[in-house]
N, C-alpha and C positions, 0 to 999 in steps of 0.2 A: 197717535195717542196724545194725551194734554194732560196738564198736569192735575186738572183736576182728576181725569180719568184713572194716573197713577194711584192718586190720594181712595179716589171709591173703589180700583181692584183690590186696595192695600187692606182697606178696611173688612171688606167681605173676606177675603182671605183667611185674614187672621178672626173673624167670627166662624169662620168653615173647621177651623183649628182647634180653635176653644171649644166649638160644641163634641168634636170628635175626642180633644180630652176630658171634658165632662161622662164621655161614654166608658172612659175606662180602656182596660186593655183589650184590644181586637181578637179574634180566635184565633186570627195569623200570629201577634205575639205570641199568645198562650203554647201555641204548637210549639214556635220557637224556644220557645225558654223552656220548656219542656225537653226538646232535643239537646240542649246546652247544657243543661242537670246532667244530661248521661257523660257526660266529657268529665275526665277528670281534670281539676286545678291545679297547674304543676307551678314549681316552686322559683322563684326571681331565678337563679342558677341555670335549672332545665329550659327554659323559656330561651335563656341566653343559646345555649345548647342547640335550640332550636333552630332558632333564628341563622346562627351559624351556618348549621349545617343545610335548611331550606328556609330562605328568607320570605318566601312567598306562602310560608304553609299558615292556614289560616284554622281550619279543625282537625286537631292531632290527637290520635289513642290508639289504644296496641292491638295488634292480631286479632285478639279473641272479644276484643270490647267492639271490633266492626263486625265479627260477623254476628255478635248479640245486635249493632244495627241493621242488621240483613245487608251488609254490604262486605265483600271481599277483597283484601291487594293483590293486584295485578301483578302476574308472574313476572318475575325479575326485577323487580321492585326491590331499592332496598332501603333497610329500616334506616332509621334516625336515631341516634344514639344516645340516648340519657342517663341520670343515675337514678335506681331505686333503693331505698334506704332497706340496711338488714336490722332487725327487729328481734331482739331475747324479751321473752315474755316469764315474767319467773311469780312467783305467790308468795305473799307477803302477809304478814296478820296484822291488824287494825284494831285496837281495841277500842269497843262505841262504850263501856262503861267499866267500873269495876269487876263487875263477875262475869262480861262477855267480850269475846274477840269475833272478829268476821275476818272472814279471806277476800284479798284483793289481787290482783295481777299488776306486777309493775313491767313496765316498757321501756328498754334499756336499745337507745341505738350502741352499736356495736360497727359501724362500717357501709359501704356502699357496692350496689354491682351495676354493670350497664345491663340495661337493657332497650330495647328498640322499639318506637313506636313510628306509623304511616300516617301522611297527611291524607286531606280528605281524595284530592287528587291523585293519588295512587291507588286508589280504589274504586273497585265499580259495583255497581247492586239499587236497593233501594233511594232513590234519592231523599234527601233528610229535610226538615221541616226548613224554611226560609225565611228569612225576611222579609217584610211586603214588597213588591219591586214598585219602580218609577218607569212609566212607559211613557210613551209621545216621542218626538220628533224637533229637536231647539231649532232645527236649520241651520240659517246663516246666525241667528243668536249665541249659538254655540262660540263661534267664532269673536261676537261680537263682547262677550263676556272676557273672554282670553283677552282683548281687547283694552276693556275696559281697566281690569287689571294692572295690566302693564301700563296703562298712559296713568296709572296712581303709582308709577316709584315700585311697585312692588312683582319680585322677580319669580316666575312660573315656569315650575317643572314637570315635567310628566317620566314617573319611575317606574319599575319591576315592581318593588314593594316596599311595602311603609312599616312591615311586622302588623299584617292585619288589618290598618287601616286602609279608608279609602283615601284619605288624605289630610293635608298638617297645613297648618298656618304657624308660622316662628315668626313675624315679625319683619313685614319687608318681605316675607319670600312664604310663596304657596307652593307644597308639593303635590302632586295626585299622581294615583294609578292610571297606568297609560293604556289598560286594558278595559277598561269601564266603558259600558254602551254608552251613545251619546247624550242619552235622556239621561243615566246616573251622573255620567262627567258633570253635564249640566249644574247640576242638582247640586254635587259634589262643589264645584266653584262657587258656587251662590253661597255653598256653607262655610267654606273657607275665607270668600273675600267680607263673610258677616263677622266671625274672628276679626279680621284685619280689620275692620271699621270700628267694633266694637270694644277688644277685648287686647288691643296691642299697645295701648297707652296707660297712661295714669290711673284710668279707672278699673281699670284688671284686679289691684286689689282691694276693691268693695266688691268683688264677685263670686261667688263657687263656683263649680265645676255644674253644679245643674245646672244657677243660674245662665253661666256662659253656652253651654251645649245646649239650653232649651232658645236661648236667642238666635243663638246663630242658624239652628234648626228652623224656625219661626219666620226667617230670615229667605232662608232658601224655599218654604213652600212660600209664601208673596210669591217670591221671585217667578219659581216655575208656573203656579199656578195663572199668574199674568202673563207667561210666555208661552200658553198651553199645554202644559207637562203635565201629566195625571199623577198626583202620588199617592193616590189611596189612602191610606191609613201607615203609610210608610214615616212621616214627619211628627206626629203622635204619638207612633209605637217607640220613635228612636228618641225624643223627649222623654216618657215612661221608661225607659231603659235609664235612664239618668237622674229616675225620682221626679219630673218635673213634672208642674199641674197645670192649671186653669188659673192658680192663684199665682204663682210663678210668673204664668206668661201674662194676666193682669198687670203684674208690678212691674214688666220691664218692656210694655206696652208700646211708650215712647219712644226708648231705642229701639227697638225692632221696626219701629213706622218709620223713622227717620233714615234708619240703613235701607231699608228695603224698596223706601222712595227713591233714594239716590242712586242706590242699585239700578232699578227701571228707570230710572229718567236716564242716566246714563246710555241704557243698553238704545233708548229707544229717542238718544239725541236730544233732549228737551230742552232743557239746559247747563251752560258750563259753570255753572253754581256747582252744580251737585257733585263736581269732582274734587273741589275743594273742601268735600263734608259737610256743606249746606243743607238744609232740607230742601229740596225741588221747589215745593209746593210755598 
């Protein structure tokens, strides 16, 4: 491959991108978000609770809320311990004018009790709606990204678990799930070392949080997509998960071309420009 070569995969890529955000959310999101509603939000506190007690649990709710998913926990299984809030509901009068009152309920916490909720791996039955997956096959690229990485200074881990993610960029150091097939891992590094390029200096704060997750997203389909990895509607769907559009990935157009060049010219040798943060091209 050559550098112009990187420069035309870079560009089709990211039009293959745009027009699948222009299309909106895929039926695969819809399902998903759909299954994620039924989950309840538990509170900074329980989450900690969680984590504690299984680091790796990624969809957590109680007995009776899996088997309304047609899914049941596995005999001997045991719960995970959190607190639920007790709740006095008492009647109040409200007066809306001079000659009327209405009745209200006021909600008075009063105390906590545990109770126990299973992660999704303790139980078996229906399987639940998913995210799009990443399929293909990196090869030796797999390798060659880990690679690349590491000859940039910056230090790579592969963990048990991140509290749900697939994986973190802090600055100097990538973490990821050391479980992840090797098309996600892939995928997963491209997103991470798009962070590290992007989003670990100075300009982190001219950035949000959509901003940054729809680049670095952006980042990693280039990436696979020029490596042969299929992501479907997987890089899209996890942008829209983040509020982010067509107009978004318009505005941040040129960083995402410039990381994603050097990303590839990296993987595929081209030149040692691009390890310095140069654009290849």
């Amino acid at each position: 491959m050559k550098r112009e070569d990187v420069l035309a995969r870079t560009e089709r890529a990211l039009d293959e991108l745009a027009t699948q955000l222009e299309q909106g959310k895929s039926d695969c999101l819809l399902q998903y978000l759909d299954m994620l509603s039924r989950f309840h939000r538990y509170s900074m506190g329980n989450c900690m609770l969680i984590a504690m007690q299984r680091p790796t649990a990624t969809h957590v709710a109680g007995y009776q809320r899996w088997k309304r998913l047609k899914r049941q926990v596995k005999k001997g299984e045991t719960g995970i311990a959190i607190l639920a809030p007790l709740v006095k509901r008492r009647k109040v009068d409200k007066e809306r004018d001079e000659d009327t009152t209405e009745t209200a309920q006021s909600r008075t916490l009063y105390g906590f009790r545990v109770v126990y909720v299973f992660d999704i791996e303790q139980t078996e039955g229906e399987p639940l709606a998913e995210f799009a997956k990443i399929t293909g096959d990196p090869g030796e690229k797999l390798h060659r990204v880990e690679a690349v990485i590491r000859d940039r200074g910056i230090e790579l881990e592969y963990v048990d678990g991140l509290g749900g993610a697939l994986g973190v960029s802090s600055g100097h150091k990538i973490a990821v799930l050391q479980d992840l097939e090797d098309a996600e891992k892939f995928s997963v590094l491209a997103h991470e070392l798009g962070h590290e390029l992007l989003h670990q200096g100075a300009r982190r704060k001219d950035t949000t949080k959509t901003i940054r997750e729809t680049e670095a997203e952006a980042v990693a389909f280039v990436v696979c997509r020029a490596s042969g990895i299929e992501c479907n509607t997987r890089s899209s769907d996890y942008i829209q998960l983040y509020n982010g559009d067509t107009d978004v990935l318009m505005e941040s157009l040129e960083h995402i071309q410039r990381a994603a060049s050097n990303i590839l010219c990296d993987l595929e040798g081209i030149s040692a420009k691009s390890s310095k943060g140069v654009l290849c091209a």
